[in-house]
Biopython code that builds the backbone (N, CA, C, O; Angstrom):
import numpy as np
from Bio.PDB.StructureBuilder import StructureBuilder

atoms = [
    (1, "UNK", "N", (-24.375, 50.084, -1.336)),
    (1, "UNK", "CA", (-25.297, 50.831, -2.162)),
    (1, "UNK", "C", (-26.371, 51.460, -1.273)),
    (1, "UNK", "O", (-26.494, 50.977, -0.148)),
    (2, "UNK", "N", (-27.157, 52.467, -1.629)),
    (2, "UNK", "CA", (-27.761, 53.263, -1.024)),
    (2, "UNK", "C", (-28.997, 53.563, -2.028)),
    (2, "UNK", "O", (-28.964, 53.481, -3.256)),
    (3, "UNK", "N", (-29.588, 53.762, -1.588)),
    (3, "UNK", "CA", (-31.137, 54.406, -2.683)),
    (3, "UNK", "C", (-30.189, 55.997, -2.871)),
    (3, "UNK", "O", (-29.133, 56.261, -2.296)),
    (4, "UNK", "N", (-30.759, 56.664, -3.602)),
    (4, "UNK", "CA", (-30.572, 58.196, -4.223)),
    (4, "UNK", "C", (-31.795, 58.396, -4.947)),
    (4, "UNK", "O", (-32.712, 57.588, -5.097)),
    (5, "UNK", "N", (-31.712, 59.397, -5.315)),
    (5, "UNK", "CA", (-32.881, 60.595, -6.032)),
    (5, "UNK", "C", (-32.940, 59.409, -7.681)),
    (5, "UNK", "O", (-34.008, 59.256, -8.274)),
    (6, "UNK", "N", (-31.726, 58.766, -8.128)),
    (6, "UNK", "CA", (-31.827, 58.513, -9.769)),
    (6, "UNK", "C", (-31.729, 57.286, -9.240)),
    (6, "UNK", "O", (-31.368, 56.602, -10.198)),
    (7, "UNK", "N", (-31.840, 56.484, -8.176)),
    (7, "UNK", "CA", (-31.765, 54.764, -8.475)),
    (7, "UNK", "C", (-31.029, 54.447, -7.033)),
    (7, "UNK", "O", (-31.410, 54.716, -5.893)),
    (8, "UNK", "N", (-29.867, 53.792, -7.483)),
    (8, "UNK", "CA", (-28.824, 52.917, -5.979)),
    (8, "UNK", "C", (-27.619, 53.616, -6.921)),
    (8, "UNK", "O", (-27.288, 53.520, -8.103)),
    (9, "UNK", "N", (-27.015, 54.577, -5.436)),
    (9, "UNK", "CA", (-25.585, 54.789, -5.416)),
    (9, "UNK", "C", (-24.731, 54.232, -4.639)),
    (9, "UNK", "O", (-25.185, 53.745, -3.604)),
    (10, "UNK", "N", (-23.364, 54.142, -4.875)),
    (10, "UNK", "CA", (-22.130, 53.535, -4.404)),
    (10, "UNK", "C", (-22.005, 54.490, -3.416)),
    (10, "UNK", "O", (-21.407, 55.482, -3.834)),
    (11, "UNK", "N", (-22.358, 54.563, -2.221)),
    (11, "UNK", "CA", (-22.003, 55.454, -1.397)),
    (11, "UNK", "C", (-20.329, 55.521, -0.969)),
    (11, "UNK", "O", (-19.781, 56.511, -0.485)),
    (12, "UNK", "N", (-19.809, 54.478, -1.212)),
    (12, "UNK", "CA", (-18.066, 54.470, -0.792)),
    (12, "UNK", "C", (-17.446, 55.448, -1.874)),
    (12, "UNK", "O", (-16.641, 56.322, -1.553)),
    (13, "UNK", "N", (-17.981, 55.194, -3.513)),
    (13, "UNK", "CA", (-17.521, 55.879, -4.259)),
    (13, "UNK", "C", (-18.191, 57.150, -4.274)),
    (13, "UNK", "O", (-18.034, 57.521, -5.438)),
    (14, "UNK", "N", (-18.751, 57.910, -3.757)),
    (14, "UNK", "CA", (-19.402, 59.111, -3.165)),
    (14, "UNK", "C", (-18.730, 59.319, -2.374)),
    (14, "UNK", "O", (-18.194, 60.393, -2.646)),
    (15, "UNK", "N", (-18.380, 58.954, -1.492)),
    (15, "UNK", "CA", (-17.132, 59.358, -0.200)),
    (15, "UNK", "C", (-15.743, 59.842, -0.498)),
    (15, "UNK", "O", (-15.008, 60.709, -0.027)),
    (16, "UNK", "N", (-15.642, 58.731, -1.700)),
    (16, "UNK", "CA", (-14.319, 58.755, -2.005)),
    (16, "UNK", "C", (-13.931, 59.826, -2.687)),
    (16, "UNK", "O", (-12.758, 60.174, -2.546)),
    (17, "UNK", "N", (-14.915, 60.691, -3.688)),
    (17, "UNK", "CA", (-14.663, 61.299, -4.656)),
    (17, "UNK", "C", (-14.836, 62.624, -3.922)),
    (17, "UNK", "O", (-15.010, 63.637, -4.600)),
    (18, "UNK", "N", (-14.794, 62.722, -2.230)),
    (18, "UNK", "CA", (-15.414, 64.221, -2.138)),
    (18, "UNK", "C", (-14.320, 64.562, -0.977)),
    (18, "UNK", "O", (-13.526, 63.695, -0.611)),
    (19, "UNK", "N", (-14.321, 65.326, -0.651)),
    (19, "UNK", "CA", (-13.052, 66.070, 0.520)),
    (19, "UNK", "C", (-14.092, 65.841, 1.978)),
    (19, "UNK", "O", (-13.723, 65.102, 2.891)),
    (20, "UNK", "N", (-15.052, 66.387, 2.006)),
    (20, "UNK", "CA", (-15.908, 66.229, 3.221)),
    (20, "UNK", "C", (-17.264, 65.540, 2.583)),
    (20, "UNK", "O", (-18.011, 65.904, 1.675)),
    (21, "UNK", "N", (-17.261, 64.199, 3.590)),
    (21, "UNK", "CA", (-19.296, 63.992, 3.492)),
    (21, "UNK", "C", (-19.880, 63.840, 4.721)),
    (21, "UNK", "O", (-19.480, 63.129, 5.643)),
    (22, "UNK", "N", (-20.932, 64.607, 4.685)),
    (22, "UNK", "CA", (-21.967, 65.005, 5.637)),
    (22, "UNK", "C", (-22.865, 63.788, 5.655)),
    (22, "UNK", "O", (-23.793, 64.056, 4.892)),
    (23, "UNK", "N", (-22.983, 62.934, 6.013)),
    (23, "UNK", "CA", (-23.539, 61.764, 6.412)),
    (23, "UNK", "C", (-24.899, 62.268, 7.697)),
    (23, "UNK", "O", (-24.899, 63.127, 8.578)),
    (24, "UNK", "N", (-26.100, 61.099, 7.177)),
    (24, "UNK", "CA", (-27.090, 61.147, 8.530)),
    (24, "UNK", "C", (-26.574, 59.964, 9.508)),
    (24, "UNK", "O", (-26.235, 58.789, 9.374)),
    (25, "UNK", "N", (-26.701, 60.960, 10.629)),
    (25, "UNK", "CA", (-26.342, 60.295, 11.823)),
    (25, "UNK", "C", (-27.454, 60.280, 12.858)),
    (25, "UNK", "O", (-27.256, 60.406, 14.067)),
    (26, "UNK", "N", (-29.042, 60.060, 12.090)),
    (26, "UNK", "CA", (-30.138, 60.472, 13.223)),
    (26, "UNK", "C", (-29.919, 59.312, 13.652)),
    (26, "UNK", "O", (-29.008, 59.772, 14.340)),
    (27, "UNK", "N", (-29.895, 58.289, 13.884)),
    (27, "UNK", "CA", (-30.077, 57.285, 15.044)),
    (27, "UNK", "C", (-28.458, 56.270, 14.833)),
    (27, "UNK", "O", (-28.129, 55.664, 13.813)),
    (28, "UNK", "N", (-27.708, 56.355, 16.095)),
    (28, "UNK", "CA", (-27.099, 55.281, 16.379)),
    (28, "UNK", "C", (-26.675, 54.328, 15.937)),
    (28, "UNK", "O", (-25.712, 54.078, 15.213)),
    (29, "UNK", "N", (-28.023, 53.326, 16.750)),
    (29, "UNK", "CA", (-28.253, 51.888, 16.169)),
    (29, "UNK", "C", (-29.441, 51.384, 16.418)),
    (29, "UNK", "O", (-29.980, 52.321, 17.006)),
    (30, "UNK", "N", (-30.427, 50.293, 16.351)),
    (30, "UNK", "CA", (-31.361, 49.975, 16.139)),
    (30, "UNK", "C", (-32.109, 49.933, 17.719)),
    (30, "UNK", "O", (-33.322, 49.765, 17.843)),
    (31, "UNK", "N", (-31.270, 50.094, 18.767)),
    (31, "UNK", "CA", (-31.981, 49.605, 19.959)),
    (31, "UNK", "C", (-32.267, 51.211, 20.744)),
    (31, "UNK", "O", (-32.384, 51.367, 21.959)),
    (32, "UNK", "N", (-32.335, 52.228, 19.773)),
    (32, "UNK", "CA", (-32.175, 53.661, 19.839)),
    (32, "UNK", "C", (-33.395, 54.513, 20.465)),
    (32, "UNK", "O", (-33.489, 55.551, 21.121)),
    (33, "UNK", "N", (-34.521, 53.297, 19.791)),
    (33, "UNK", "CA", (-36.255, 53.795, 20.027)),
    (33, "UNK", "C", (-37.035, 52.447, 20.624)),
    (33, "UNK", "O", (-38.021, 52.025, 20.020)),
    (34, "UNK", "N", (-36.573, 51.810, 21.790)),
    (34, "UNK", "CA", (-37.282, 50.782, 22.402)),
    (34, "UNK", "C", (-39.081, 51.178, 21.949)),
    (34, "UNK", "O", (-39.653, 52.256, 21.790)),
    (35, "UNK", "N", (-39.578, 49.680, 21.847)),
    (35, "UNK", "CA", (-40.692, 49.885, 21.476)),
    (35, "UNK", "C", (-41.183, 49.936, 19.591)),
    (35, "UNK", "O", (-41.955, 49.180, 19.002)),
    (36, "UNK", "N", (-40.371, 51.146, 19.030)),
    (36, "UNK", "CA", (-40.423, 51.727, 17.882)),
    (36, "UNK", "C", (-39.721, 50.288, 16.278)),
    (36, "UNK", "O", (-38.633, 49.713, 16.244)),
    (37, "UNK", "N", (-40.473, 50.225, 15.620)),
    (37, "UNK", "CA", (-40.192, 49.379, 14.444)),
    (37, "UNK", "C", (-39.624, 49.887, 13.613)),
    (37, "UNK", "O", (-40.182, 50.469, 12.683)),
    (38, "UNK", "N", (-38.020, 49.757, 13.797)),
    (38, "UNK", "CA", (-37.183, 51.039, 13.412)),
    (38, "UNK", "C", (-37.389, 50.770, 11.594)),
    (38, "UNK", "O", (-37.138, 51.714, 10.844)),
    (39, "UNK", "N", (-37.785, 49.631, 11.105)),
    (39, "UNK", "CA", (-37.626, 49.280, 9.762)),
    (39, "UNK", "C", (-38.742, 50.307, 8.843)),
    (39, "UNK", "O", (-38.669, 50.378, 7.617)),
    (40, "UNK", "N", (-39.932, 51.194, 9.792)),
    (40, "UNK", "CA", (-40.477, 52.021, 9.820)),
    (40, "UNK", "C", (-39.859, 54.033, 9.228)),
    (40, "UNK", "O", (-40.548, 54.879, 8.659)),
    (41, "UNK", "N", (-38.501, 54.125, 9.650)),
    (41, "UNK", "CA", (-38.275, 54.942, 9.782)),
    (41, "UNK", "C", (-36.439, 54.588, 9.121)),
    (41, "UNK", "O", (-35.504, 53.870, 9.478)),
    (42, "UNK", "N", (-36.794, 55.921, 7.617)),
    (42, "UNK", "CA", (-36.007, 55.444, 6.778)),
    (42, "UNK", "C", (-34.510, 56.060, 7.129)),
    (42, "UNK", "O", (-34.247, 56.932, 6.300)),
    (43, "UNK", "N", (-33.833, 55.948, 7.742)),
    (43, "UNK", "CA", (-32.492, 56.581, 8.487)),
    (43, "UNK", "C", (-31.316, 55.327, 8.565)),
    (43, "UNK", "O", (-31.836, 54.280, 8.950)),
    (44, "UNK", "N", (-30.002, 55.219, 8.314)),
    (44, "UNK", "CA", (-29.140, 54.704, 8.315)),
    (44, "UNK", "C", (-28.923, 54.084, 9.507)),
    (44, "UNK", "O", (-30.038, 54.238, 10.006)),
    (45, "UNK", "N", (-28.450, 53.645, 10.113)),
    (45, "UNK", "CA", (-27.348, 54.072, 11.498)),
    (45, "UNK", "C", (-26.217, 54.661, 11.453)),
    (45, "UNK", "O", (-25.764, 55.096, 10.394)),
    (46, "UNK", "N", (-25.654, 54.751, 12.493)),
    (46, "UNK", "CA", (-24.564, 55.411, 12.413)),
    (46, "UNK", "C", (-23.560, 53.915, 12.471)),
    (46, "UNK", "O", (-22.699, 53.886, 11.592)),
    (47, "UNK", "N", (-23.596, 52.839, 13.303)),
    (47, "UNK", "CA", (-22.876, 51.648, 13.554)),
    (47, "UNK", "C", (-22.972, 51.267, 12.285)),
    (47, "UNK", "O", (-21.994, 50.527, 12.174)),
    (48, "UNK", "N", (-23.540, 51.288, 11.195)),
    (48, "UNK", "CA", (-23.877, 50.640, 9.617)),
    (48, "UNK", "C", (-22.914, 51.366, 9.280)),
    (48, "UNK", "O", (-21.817, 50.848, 9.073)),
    (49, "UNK", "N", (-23.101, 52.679, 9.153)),
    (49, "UNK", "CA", (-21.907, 53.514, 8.222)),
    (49, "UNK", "C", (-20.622, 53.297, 8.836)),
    (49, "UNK", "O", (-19.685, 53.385, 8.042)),
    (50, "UNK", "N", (-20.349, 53.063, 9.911)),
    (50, "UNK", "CA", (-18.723, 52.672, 10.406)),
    (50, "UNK", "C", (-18.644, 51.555, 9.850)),
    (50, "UNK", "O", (-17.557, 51.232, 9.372)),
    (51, "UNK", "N", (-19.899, 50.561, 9.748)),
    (51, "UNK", "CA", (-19.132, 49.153, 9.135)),
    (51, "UNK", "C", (-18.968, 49.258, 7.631)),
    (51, "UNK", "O", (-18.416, 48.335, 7.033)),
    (52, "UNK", "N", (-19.318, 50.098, 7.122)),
    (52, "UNK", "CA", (-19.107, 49.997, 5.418)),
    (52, "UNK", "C", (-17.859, 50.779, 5.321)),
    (52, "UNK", "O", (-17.026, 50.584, 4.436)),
    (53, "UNK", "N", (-17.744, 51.705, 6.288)),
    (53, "UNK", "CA", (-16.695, 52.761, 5.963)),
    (53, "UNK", "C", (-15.390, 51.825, 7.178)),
    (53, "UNK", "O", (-14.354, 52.490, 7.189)),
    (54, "UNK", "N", (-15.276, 50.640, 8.031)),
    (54, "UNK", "CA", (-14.271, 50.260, 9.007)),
    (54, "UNK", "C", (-12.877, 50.419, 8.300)),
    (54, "UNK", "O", (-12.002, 51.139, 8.781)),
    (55, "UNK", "N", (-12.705, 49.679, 7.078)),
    (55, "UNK", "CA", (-11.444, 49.900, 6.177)),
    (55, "UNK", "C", (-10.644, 50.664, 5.114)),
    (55, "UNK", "O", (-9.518, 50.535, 4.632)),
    (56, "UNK", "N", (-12.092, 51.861, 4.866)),
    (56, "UNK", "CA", (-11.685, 52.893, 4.309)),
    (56, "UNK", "C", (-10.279, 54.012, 4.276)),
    (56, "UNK", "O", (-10.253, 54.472, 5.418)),
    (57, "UNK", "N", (-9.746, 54.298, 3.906)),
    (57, "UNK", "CA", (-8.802, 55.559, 4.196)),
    (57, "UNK", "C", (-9.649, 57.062, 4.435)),
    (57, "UNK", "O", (-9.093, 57.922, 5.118)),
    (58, "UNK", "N", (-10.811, 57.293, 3.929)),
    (58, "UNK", "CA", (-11.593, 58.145, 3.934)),
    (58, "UNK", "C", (-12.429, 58.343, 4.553)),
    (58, "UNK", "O", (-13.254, 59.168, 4.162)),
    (59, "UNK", "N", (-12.629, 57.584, 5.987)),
    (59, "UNK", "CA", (-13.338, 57.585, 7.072)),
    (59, "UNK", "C", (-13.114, 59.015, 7.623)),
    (59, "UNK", "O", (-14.135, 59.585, 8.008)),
    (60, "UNK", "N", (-12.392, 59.429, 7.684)),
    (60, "UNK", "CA", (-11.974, 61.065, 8.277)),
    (60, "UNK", "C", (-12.648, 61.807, 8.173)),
    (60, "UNK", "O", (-12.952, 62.597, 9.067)),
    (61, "UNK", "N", (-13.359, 61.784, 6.388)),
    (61, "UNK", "CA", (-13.249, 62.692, 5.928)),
    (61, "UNK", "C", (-15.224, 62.718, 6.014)),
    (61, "UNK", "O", (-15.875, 63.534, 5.361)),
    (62, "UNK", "N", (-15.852, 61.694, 6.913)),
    (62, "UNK", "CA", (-17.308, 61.477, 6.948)),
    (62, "UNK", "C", (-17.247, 62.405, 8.188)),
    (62, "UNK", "O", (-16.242, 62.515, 8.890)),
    (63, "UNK", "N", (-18.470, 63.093, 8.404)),
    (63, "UNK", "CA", (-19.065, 64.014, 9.748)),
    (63, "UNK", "C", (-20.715, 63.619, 9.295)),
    (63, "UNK", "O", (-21.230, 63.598, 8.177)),
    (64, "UNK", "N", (-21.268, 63.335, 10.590)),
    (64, "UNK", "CA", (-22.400, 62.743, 10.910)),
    (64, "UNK", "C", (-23.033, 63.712, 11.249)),
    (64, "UNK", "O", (-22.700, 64.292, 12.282)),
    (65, "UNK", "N", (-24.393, 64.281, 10.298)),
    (65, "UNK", "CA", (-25.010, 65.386, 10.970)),
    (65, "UNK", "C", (-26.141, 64.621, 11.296)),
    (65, "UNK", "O", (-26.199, 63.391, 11.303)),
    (66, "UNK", "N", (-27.364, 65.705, 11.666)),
    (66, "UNK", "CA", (-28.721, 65.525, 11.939)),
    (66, "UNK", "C", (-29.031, 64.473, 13.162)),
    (66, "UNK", "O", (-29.955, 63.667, 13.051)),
    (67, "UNK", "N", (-28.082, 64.536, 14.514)),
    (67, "UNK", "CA", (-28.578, 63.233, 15.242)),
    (67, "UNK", "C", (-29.752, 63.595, 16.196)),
    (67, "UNK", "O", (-29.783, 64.446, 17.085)),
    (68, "UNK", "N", (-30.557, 62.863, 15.845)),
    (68, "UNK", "CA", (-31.883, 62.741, 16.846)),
    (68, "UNK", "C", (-31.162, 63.157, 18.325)),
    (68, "UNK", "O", (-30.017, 63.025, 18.758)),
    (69, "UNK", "N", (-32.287, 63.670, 18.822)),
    (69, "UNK", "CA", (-31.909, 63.627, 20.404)),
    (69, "UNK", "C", (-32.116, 63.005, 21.442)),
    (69, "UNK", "O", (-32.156, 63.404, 22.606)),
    (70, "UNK", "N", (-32.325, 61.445, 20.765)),
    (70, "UNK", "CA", (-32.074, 60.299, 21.497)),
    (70, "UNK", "C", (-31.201, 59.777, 21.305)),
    (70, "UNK", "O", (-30.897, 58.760, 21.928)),
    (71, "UNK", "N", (-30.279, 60.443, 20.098)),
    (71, "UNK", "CA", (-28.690, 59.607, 20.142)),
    (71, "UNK", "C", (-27.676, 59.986, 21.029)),
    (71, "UNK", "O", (-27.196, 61.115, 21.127)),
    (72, "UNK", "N", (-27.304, 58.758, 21.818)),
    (72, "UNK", "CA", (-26.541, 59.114, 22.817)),
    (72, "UNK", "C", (-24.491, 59.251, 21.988)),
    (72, "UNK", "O", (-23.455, 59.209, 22.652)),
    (73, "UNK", "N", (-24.616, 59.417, 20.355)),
    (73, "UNK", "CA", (-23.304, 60.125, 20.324)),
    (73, "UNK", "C", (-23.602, 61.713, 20.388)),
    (73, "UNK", "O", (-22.819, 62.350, 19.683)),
    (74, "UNK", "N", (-24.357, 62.329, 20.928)),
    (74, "UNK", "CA", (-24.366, 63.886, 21.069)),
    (74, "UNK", "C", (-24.422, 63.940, 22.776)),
    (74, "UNK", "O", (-25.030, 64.885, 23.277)),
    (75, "UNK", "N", (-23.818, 62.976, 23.625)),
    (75, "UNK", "CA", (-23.238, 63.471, 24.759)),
    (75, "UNK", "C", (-21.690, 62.776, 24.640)),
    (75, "UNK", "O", (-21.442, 61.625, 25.000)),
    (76, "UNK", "N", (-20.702, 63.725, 24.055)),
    (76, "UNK", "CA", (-19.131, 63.588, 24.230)),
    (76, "UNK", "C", (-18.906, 62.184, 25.099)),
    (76, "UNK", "O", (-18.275, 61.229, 24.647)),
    (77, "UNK", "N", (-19.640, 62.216, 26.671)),
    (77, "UNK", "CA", (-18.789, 61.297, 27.288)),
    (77, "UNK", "C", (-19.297, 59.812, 27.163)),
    (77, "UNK", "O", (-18.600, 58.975, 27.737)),
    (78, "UNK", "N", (-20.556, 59.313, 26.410)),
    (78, "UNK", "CA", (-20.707, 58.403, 25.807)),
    (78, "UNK", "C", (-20.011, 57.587, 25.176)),
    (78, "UNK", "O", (-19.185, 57.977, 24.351)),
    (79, "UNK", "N", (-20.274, 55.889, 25.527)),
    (79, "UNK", "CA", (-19.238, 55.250, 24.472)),
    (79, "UNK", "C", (-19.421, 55.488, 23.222)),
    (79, "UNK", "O", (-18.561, 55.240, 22.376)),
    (80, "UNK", "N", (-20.569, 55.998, 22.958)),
    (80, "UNK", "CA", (-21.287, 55.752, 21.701)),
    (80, "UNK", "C", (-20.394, 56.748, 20.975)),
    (80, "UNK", "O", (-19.579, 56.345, 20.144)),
    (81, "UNK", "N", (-20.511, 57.900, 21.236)),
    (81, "UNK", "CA", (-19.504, 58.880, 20.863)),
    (81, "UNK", "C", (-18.133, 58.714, 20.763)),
    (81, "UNK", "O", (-17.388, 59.089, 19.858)),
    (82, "UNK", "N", (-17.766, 57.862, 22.214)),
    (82, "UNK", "CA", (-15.579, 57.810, 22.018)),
    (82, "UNK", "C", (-15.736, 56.890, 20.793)),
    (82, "UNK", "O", (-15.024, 57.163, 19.827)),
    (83, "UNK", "N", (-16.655, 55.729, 20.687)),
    (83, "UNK", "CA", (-16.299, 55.141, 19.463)),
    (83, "UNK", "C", (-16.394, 55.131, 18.170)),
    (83, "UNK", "O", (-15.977, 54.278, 17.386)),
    (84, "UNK", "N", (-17.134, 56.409, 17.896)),
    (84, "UNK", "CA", (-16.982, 57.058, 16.643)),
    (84, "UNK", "C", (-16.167, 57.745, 16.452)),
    (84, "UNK", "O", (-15.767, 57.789, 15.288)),
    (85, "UNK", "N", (-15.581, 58.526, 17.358)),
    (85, "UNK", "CA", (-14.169, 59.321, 17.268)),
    (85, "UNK", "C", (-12.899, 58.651, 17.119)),
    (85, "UNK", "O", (-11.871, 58.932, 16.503)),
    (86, "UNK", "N", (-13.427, 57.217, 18.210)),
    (86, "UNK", "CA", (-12.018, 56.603, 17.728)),
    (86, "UNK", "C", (-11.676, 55.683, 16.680)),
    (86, "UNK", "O", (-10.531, 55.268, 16.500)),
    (87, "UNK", "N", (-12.840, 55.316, 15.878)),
    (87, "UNK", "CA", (-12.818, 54.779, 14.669)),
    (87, "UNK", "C", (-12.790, 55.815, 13.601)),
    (87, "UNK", "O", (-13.084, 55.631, 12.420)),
    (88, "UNK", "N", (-12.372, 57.013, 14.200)),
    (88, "UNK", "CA", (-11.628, 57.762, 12.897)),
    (88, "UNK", "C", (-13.007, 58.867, 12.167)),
    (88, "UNK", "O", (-12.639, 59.687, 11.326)),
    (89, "UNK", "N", (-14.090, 58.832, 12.434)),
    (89, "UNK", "CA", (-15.589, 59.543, 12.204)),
    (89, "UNK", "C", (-15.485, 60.739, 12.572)),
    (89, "UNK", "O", (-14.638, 60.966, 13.437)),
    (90, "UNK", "N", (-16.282, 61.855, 12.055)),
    (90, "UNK", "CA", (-16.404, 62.984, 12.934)),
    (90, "UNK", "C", (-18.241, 63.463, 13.410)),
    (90, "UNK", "O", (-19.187, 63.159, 12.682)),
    (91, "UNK", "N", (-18.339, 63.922, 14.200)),
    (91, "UNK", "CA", (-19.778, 64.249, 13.958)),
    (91, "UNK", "C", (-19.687, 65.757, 14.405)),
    (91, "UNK", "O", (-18.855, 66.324, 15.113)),
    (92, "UNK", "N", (-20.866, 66.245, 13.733)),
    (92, "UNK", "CA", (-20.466, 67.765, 13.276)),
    (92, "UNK", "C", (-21.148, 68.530, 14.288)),
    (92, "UNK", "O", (-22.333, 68.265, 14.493)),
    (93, "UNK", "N", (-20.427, 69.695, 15.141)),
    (93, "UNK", "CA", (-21.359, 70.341, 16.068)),
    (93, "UNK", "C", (-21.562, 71.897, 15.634)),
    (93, "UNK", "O", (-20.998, 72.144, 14.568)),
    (94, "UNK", "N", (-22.024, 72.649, 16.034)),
    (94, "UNK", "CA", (-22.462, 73.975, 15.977)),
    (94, "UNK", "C", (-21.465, 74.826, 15.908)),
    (94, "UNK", "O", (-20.668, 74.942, 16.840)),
    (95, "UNK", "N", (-21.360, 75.714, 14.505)),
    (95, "UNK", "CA", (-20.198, 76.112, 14.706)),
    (95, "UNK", "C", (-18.449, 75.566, 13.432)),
    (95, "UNK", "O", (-17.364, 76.091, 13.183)),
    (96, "UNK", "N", (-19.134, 74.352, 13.037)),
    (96, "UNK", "CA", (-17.948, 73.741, 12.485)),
    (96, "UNK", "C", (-17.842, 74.276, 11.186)),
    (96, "UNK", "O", (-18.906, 74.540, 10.626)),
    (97, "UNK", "N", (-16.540, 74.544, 10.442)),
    (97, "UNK", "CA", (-16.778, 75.454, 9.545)),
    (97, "UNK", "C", (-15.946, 74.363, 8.282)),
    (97, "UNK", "O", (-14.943, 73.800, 8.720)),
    (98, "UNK", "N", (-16.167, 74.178, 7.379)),
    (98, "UNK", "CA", (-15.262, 73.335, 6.043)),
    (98, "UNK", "C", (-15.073, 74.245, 5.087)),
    (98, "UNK", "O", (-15.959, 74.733, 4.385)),
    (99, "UNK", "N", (-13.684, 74.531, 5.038)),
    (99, "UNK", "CA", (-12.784, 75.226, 3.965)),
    (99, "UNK", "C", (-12.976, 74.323, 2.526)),
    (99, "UNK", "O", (-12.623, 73.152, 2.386)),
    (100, "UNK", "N", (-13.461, 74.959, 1.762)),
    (100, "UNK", "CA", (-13.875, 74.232, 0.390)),
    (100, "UNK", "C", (-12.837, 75.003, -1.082)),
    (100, "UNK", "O", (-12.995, 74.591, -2.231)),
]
sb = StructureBuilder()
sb.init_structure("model")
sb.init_model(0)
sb.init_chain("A")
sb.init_seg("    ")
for serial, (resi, resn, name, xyz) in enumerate(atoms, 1):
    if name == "N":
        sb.init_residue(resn, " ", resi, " ")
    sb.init_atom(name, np.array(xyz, "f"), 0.0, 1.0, " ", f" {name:<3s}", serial, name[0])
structure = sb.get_structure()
């Protein structure tokens, strides 16, 4: 579940029901802003949404926008990055276009 605009949504059943979801991907994971009290700053992770989404069939179909530019999945050769790609995620770069 997730907060929304009308209460707590099922974010899996939001996923499920859509062809593409644009997911926030501003931070990683929690060790993203040394120093910083991440419980401060209302953003997901990105390692959270792979674990809700690990057994999904519809993992594909998530692309991670908005990543801070301290997230190290916006340098390709990062693990942080191969392992969102290889757990099946996409994150969205400049340019990407969705046929609707």
């Amino acid at each position: 579940m997730i907060n929304g605009i009308n209460g707590e949504t099922n974010i899996k059943e939001l996923v499920e029901d859509n062809d593409y979801s644009l997911l926030d991907g501003t931070f990683y994971d929690i060790n993203e802003l040394p120093g910083r009290d991440m419980s401060k700053i209302p953003h997901p992770f990105i390692i959270e949404t792979m674990e809700i989404f690990e057994d999904s069939i519809y993992r594909n179909s998530i692309h991670f926008i908005h990543l801070n530019h301290t997230n190290p999945a916006l340098n390709k050769n990062s693990n942080e990055y191969k392992k969102i790609i290889y757990n099946g995620f996409n994150i969205v770069e400049r340019g990407n276009i969705f046929n609707l």
